[in-house]
C-alpha positions as CSV (number, residue, x, y, z in Angstrom):
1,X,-11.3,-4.4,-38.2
2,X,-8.0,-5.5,-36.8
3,X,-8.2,-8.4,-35.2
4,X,-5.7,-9.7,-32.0
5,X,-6.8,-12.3,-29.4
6,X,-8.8,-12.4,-26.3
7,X,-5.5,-12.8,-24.0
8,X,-3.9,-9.7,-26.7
9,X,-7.1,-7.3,-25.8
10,X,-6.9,-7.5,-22.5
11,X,-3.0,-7.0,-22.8
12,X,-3.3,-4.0,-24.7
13,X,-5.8,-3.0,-21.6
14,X,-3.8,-3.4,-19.7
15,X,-1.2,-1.5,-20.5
16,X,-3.3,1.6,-21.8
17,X,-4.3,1.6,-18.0
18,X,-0.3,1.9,-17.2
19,X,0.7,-2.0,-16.7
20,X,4.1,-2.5,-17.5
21,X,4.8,-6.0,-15.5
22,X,2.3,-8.8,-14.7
23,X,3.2,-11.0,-11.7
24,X,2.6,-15.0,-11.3
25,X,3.3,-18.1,-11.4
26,X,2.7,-20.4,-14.1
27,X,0.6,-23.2,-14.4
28,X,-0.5,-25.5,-17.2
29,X,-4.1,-23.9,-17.3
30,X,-2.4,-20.2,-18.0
31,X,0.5,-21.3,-20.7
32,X,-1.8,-19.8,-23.5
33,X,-1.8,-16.4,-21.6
34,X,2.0,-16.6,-20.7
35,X,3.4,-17.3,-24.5
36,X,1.2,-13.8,-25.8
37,X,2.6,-12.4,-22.4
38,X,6.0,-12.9,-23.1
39,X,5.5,-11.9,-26.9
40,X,3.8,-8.1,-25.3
41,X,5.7,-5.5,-26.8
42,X,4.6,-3.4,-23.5
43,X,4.5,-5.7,-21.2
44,X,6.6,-7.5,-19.0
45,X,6.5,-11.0,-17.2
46,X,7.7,-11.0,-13.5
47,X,7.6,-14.8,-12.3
48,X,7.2,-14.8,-8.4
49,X,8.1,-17.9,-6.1
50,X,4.8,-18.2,-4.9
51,X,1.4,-16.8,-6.0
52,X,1.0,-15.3,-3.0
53,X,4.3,-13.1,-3.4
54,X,3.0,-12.2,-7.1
55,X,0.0,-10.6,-5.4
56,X,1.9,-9.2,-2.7
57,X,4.0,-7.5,-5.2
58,X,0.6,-6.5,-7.6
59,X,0.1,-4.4,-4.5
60,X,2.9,-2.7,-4.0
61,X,3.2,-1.8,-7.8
62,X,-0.4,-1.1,-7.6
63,X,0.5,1.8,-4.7
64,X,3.2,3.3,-6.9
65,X,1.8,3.1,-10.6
66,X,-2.4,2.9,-10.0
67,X,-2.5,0.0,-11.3
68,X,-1.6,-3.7,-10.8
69,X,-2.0,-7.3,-12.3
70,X,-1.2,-10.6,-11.6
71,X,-1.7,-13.8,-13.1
72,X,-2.6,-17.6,-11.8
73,X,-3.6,-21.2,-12.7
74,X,-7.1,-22.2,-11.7
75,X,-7.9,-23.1,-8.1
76,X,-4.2,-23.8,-6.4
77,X,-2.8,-20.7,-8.0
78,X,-6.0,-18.7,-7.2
79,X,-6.5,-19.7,-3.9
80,X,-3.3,-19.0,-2.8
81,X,-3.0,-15.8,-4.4
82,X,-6.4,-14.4,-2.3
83,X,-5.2,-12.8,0.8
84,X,-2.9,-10.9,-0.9
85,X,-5.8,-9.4,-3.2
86,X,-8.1,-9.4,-0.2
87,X,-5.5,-7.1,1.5
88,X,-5.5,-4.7,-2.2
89,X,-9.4,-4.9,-1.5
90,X,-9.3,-3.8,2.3
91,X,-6.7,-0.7,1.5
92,X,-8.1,0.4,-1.7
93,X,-5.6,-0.3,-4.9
94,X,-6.9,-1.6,-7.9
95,X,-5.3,-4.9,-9.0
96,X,-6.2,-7.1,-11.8
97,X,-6.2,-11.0,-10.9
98,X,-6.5,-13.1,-14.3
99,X,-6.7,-17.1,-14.1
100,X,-6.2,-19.4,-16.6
101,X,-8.8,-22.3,-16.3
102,X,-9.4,-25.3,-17.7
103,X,-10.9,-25.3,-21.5
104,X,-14.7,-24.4,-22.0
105,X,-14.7,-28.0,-23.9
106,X,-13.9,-29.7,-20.2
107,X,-15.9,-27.3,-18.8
108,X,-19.4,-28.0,-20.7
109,X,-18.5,-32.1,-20.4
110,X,-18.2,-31.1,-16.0
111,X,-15.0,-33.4,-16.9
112,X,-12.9,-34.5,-13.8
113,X,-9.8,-32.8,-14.2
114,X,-7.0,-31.9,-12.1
115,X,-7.4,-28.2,-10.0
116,X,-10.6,-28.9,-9.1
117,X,-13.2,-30.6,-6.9
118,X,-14.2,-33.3,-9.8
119,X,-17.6,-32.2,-9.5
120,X,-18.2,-30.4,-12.2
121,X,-18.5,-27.1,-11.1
122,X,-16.3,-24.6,-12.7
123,X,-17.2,-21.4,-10.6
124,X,-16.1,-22.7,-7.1
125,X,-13.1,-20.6,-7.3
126,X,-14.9,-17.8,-9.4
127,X,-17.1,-17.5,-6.2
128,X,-14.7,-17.4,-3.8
129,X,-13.0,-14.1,-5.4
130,X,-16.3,-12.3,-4.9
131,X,-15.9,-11.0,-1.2
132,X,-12.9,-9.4,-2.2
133,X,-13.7,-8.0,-6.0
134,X,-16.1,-5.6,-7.3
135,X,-16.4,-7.0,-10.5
136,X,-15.6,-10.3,-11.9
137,X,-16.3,-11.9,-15.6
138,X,-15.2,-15.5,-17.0
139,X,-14.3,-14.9,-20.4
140,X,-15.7,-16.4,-23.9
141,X,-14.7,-15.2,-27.3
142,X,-18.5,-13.4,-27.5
143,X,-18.3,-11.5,-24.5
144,X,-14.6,-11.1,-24.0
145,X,-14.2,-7.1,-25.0
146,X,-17.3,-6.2,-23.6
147,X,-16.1,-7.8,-20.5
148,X,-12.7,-6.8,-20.5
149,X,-14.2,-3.4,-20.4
150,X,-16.5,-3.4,-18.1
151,X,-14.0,-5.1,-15.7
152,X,-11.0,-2.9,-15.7
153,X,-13.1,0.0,-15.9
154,X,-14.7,-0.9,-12.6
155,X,-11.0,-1.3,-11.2
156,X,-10.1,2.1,-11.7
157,X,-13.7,3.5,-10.4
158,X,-14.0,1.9,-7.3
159,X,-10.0,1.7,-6.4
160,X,-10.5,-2.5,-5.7
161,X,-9.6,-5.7,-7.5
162,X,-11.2,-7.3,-10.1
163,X,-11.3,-11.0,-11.3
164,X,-11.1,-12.4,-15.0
165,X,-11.2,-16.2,-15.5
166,X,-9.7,-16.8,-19.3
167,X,-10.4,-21.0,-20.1
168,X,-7.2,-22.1,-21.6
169,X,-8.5,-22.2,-24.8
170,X,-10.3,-18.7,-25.0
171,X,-6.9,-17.0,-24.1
172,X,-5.9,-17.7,-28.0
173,X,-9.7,-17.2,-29.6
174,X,-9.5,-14.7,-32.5
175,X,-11.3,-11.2,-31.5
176,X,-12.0,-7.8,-32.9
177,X,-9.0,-5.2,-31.8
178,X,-10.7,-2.5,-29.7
179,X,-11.6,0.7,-31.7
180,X,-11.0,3.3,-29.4
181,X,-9.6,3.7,-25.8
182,X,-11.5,3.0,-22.8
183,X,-13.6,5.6,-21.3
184,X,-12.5,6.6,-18.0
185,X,-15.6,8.7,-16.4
186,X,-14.5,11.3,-13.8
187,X,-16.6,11.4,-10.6
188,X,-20.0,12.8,-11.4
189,X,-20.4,16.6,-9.5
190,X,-23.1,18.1,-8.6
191,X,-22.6,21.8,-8.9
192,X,-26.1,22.6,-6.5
193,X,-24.1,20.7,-4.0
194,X,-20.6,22.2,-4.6
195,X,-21.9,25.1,-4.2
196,X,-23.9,25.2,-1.3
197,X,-21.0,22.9,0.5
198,X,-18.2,25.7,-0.3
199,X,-21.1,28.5,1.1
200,X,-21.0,26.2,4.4
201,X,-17.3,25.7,4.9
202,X,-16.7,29.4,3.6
203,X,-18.8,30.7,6.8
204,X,-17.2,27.9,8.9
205,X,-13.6,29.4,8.5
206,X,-14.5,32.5,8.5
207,X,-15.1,32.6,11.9
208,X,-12.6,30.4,13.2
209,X,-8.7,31.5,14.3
210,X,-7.3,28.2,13.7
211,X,-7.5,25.2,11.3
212,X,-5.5,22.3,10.6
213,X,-6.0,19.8,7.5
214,X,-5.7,16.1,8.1
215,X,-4.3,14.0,5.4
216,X,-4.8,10.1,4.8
217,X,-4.4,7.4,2.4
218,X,-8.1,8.1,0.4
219,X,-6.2,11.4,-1.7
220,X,-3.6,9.0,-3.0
221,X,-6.3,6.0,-4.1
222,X,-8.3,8.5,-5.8
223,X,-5.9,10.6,-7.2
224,X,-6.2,13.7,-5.6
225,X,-2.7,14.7,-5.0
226,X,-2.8,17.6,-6.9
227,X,-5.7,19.6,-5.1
228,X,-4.3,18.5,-2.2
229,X,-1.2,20.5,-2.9
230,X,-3.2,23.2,-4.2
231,X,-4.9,23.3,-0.8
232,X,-2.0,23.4,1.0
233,X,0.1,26.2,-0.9
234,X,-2.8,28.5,-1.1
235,X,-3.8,28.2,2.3
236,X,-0.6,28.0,3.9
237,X,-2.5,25.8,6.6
238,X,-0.5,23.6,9.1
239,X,-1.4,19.7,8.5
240,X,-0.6,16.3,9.8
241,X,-1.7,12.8,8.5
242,X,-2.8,9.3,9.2
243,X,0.2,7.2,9.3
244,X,-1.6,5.3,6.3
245,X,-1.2,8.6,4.7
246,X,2.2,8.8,4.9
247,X,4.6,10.3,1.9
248,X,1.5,12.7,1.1
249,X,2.6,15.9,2.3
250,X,6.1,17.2,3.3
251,X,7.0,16.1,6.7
252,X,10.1,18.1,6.4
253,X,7.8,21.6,6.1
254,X,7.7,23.5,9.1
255,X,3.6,23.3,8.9
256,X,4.1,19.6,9.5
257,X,2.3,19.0,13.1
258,X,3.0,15.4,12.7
259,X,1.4,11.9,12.5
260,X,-1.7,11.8,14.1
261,X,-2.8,8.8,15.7
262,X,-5.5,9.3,18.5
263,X,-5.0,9.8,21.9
264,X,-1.6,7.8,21.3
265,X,-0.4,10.8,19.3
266,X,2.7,13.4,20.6
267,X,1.0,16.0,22.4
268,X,1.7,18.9,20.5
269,X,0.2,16.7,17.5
270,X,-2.8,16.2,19.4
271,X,-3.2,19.5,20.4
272,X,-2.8,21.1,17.1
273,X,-5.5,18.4,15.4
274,X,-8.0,18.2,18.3
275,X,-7.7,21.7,19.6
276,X,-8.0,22.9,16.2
277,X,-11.6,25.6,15.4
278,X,-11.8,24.0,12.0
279,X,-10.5,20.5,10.8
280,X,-10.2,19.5,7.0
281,X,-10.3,15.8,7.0
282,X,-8.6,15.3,3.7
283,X,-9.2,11.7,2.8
284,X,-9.2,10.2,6.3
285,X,-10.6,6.7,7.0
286,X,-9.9,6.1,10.8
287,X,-9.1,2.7,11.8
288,X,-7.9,1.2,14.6
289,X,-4.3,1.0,13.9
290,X,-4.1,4.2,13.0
291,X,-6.5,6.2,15.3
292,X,-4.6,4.5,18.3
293,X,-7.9,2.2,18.9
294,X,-10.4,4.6,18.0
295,X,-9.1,6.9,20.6
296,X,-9.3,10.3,18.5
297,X,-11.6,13.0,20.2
298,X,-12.9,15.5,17.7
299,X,-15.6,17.4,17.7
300,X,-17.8,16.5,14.5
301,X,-19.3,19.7,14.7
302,X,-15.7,22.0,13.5
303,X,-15.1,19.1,10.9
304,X,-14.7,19.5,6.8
305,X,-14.6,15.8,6.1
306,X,-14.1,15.2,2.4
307,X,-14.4,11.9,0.8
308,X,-14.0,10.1,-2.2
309,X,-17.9,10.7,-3.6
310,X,-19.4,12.7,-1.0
311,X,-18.2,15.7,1.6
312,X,-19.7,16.7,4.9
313,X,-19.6,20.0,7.2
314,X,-21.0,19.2,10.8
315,X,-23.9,16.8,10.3
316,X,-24.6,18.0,7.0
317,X,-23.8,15.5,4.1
318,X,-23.1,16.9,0.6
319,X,-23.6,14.0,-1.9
320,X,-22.2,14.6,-5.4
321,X,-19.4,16.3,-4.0
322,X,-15.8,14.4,-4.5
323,X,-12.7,14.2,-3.1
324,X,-11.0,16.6,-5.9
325,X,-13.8,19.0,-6.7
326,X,-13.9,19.1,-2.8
327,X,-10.3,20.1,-2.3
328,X,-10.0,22.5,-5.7
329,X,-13.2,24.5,-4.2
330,X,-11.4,25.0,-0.8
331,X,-8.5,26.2,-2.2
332,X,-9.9,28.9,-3.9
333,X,-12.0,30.0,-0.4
334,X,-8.2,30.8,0.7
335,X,-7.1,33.4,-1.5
336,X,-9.8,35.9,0.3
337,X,-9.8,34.4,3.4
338,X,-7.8,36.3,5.9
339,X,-4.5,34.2,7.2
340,X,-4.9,31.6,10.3
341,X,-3.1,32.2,13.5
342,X,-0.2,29.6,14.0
343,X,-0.3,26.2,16.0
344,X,1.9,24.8,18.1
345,X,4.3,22.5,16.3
346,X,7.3,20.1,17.4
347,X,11.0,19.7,16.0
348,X,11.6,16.8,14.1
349,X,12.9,14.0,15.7
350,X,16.9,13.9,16.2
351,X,19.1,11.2,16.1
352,X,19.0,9.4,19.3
353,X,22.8,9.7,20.9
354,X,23.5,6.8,22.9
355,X,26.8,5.0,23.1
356,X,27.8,3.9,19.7
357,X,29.2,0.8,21.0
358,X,26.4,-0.5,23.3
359,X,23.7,-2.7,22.3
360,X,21.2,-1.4,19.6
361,X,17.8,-0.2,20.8
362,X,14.8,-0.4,18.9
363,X,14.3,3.8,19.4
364,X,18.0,4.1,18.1
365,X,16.9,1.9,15.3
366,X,14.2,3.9,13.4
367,X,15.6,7.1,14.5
368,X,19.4,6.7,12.9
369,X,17.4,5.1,9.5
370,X,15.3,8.0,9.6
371,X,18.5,10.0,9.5
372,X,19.6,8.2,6.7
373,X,16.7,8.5,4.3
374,X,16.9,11.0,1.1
375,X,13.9,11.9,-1.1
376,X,15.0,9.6,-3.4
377,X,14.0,6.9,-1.1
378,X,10.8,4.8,-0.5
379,X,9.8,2.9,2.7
380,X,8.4,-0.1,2.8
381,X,7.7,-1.3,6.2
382,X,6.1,-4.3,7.2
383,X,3.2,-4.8,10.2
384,X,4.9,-5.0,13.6
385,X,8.0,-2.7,15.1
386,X,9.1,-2.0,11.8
387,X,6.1,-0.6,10.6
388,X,5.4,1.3,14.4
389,X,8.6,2.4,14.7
390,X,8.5,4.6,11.2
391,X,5.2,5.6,11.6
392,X,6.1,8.5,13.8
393,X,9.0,9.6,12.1
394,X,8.9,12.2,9.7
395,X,10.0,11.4,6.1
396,X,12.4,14.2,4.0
397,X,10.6,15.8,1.2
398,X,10.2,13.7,-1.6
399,X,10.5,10.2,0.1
400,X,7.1,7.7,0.0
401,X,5.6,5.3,2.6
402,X,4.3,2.1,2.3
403,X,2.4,0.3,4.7
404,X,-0.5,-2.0,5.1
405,X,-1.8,-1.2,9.0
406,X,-5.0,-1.9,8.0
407,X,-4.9,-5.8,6.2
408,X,-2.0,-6.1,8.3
409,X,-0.8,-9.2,6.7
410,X,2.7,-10.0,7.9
411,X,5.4,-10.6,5.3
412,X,3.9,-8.7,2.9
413,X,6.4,-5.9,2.8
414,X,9.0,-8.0,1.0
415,X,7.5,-9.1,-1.7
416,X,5.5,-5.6,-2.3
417,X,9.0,-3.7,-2.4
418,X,9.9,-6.2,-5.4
419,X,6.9,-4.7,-7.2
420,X,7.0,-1.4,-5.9
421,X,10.7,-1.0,-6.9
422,X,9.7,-2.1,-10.7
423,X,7.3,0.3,-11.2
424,X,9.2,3.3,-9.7
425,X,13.1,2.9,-10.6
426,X,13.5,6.6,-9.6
427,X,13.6,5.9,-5.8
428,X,15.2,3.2,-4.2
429,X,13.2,1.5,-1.6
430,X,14.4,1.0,1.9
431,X,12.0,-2.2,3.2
432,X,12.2,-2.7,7.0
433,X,10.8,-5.9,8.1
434,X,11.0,-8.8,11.2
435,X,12.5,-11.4,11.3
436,X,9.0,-13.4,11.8
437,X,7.2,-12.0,9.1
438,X,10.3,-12.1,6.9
439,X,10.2,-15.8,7.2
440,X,6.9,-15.5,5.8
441,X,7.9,-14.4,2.0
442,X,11.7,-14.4,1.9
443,X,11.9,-16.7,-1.3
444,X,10.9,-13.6,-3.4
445,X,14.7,-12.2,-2.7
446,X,15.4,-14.2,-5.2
447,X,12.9,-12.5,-7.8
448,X,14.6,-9.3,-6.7
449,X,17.9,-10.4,-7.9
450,X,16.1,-12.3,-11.0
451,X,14.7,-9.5,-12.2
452,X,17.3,-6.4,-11.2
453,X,15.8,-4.9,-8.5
454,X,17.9,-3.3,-5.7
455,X,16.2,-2.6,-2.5
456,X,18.1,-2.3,0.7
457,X,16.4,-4.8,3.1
458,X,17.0,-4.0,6.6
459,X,15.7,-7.2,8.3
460,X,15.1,-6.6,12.3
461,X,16.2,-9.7,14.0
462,X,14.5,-9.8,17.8
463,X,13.7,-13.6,17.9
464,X,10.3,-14.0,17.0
465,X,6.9,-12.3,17.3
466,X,7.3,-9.2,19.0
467,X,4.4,-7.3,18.4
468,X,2.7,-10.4,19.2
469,X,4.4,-10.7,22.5
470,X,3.5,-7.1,23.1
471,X,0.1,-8.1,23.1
472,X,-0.2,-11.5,25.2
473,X,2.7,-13.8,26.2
474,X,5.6,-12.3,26.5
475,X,7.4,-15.9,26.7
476,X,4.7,-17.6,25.0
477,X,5.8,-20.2,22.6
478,X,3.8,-19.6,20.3
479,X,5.3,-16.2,19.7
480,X,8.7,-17.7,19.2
481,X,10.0,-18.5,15.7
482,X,12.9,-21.2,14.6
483,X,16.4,-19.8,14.4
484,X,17.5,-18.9,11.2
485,X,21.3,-17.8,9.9
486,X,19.8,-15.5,7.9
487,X,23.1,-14.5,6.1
488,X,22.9,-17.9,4.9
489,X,19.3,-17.6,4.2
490,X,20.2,-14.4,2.1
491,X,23.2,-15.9,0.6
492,X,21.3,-19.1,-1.1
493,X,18.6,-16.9,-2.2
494,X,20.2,-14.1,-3.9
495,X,23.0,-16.6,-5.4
496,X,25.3,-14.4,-3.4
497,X,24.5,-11.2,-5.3
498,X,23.6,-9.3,-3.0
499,X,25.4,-7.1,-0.2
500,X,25.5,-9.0,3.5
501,X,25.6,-7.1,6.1
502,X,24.9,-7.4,9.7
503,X,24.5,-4.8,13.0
504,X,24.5,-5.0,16.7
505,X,25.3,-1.2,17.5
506,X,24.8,2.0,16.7
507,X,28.1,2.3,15.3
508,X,28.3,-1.1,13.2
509,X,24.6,0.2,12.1
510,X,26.2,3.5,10.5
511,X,28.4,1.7,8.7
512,X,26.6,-0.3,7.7
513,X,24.0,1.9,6.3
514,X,26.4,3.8,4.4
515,X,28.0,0.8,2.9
516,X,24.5,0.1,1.4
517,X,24.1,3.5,0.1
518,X,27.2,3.3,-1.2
519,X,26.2,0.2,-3.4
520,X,24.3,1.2,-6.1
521,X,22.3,-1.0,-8.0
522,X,23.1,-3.7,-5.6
523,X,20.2,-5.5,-3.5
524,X,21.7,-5.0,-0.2
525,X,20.9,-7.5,3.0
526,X,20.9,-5.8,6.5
527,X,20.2,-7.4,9.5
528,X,20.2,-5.6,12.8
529,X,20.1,-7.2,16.0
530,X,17.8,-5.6,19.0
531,X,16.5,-7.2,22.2
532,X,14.0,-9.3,22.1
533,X,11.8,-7.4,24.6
534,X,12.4,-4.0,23.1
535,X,9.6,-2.2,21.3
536,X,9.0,1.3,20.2
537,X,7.2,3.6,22.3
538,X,4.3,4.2,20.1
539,X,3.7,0.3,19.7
540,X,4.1,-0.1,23.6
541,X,0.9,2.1,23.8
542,X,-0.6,0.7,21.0
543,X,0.0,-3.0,22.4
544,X,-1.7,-2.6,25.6
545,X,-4.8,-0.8,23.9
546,X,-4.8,-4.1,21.8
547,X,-4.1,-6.7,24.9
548,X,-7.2,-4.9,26.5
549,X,-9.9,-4.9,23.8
550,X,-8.8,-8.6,22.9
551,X,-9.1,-9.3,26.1
């Protein structure tokens, strides 16, 4: 047999899965792995400021490709790398964490060395990866394949990170090549179930006059995009989604009801979901965020709620029945089912028209760069206004959403465009992020530059904390942040690379924004300048639900 190395196999993994770029830091523990890195015919090193960007940006490139991987030293690099993967864990995306620890020899001596507790115990930091993997192996050269396998495998089952610990001198141990590719299983169906769930919804629509399908995030983690779209052309149904759903379905169609978000939602939106004799929850997990506090009122009983392994109709579970086979079996119900009567939909937003020259509004804001997006665009928006004030507004065919409402880590956004952008170079992403978080995880603009990525950033300057304010203390000083020049900030990061750019008004802000079209293949630098007690409509509502419960 052919024979490569224990840091080679998992590599060539890795790549097999669709890895093209690993993100980290290095530290002495992890050289071994970086030298076979950098010698990967497939795969590419991206060296982050912090380990906490290169997880971060294993997230975004995770949402975009399947897939993700970063790489760490053993307990600083690890343990600062965790709420990024803890935030991949909550939301679903399968990223690989690998950490080079100290050798095996150290390790069977319980030697006192440097990134750790001098106590002898190797799997503190092993342990501490458990609540947010589900499935973790530290490496020798016996088990290594075997593990390697069983690992990644479990990645791409269950849609949530996985942990590999490689001691530095394992990385380079001699191993057999791996024979044959892995074996991806396909969810398990159980046809008895299939059946007899297809014979349930079949009567449920038939004697209904209107239905609406409901679209969230769950299609996309489990890759079933396709029978979604299958559902959708052969039923002709209207739909709206989950604003962690966002850049599913075409928000430009005229069967687009809009973003549902509870009783916070527009009312025709509400209407049309609520109101509705038959709802097909297409992949919806309701959380707080995005549910508008839990505030959705639907009737159980008129519900088709598919899920990843399961599907129920009413109070009737259907276990064996999975997301795909789920939406596949529904679509073909609709090419004899008679047509549903029409729902009540809105226009799309338009361009708010106030004086060009007055001060910039936050409503202005997200409606004038909604106006600007192109399907060759992807969003990135971070927690806060940024990410409230897009998640009503409908994208143009073709253009994707990122958001992470449910982790809700701020700062995240900037470094998850970096990865985002790297493994889909045929969109250009469009991050919109605050000023607070921003402070957060700007150093990574300079990985952006570093590495040829060329995002335009469109950083929201309101002086602090505003969602925060929103919620409790308006004035508070704990919600204020320290004054940057961010131009400057921009500038020394980027080298002066990148495109500066600055807006107070709706007129500087078209400019602006077509000056950053206009540079292509240039990381471009917006800041726009609103009031620092102006918030978007949906996050007013969504403030005060939050002020109460905290309360």
């Amino acid at each position: 047999m052919a024979k490569t190395t224990v840091t080679g196999y998992l590599l060539d993994r890795l790549a097999e899965l669709g890895v093209r770029h690993l993100f980290g830091v290095p530290g002495d523990y992890n050289l071994r792995l970086l030298d076979q890195v950098v010698d990967h015919p497939a795969i590419a090193w991206v060296g982050t400021a912090n380990e906490l960007g290169a997880a971060y940006a294993a997230d975004g490139y995770a949402r975009m490709r399947g897939i993700g991987a970063l790489l760490t030293t053993s307990g600083v690099g690890e343990l600062s790398a965790i709420n990024g993967v803890a935030g991949s864990y909550a939301e679903l995306l399968p990223v690989v964490h690998i950490t080079g620890s100290p050798s095996s020899a150290f390790e069977r001596t319980g030697a006192a060395v440097h990134h750790t507790a001098a106590d002898g115990d190797y799997e503190r930091f092993a342990r501490a990866q458990e609540s947010v993997s589900c499935a973790l192996a530290t490496l020798t050269p016996e088990n290594a394949a075997r593990e390697i396998d069983r690992v990644l495998l479990a990645a791409v089952e269950h849609r949530r990170p996985v942990y590999l610990r490689i001691p530095a001198d394992v990385a380079t141990a001699p191993i057999d090549a791996a024979e044959g590719p892995l074996r991806l299983a396909s969810p398990a169906v159980d046809e008895t179930a299939l059946q007899a769930f297809l014979e349930h919804a079949l009567k449920l629509l038939g004697d209904a006059r209107t239905a609406v399908v409901l679209v969230d995030h769950l299609v996309d983690r489990f890759g079933a995009q396709p029978e979604l779209d299958l559902l959708l052309a052969e039923s002709n149904l209207p739909y709206a989604d989950l604003a962690m759903g966002k850049g599913l379905v075409d928000e430009s169609d005229p069967r687009f009801v809009g973003t549902y978000v509870g009783g916070f939602s527009r009312p025709a939106t509400q209407r049309a979901v609520e109101g509705a004799d038959v709802l097909i929850q297409a992949g919806v997990r309701f959380t707080d965020t995005t549910s508008g506090f839990f505030s959705q009122q639907i009737d159980e009983a008129k519900v088709i709620d598919l899920q990843p392994g399961s599907a129920r109709i009413g109070s009737t579970a259907y276990v064996g029945v999975p997301l795909k086979a789920a939406l596949a079996g529904l679509a073909k119900l609709f090419v004899d089912l008679p047509r549903f009567e029409a729902v009540e939909t809105e226009d799309a937003d338009q361009v708010v028209a106030g004086d060009a020259d007055l001060p910039l509004s936050q409503e202005e804001l997200w409606s004038r760069v909604t106006a600007f997006l192109r399907g060759d665009h992807f969003v990135v928006a971070d927690q806060g206004t940024a990410f409230f004030g897009m998640s009503g507004q409908p994208l143009p065919a073709g253009a994707g959403f990122i958001g992470q409402p449910l982790w809700g880590s701020i700062g995240y956004a900037l470094p998850a465009v970096l990865g985002a952008q790297l493994a889909d170079d045929r969109r250009r992403g469009v991050l919109l992020i605050g000023d607070g978080a921003a402070q957060m995880t700007v150093q990574e603009l300079g990985s952006m530059v570093r590495y040829g990525v060329s995002p335009i950033v469109v950083l929201v300057n309101n002086q602090g904390y505003t969602i925060e304010r929103a919620i409790n203390g308006p004035r508070a000083p704990y919600n204020d942040i320290a004054p940057w020049n961010w131009s400057a900030v921009a500038a020394a990061m980027t080298g002066d690379r990148a495109l500066l750019l600055s807006a107070r008004t709706p007129a500087e802000l078209e400019t602006a924004l077509a000056e950053a079209d206009a540079a292509k293949g240039q990381l471009v630098f917006l800041e726009v300048h609103t009031g620092i007690d102006d918030i978007p409509p949906l996050l007013t509502r969504i403030a005060a639900a939050a002020g109460g419960r905290a309360a």
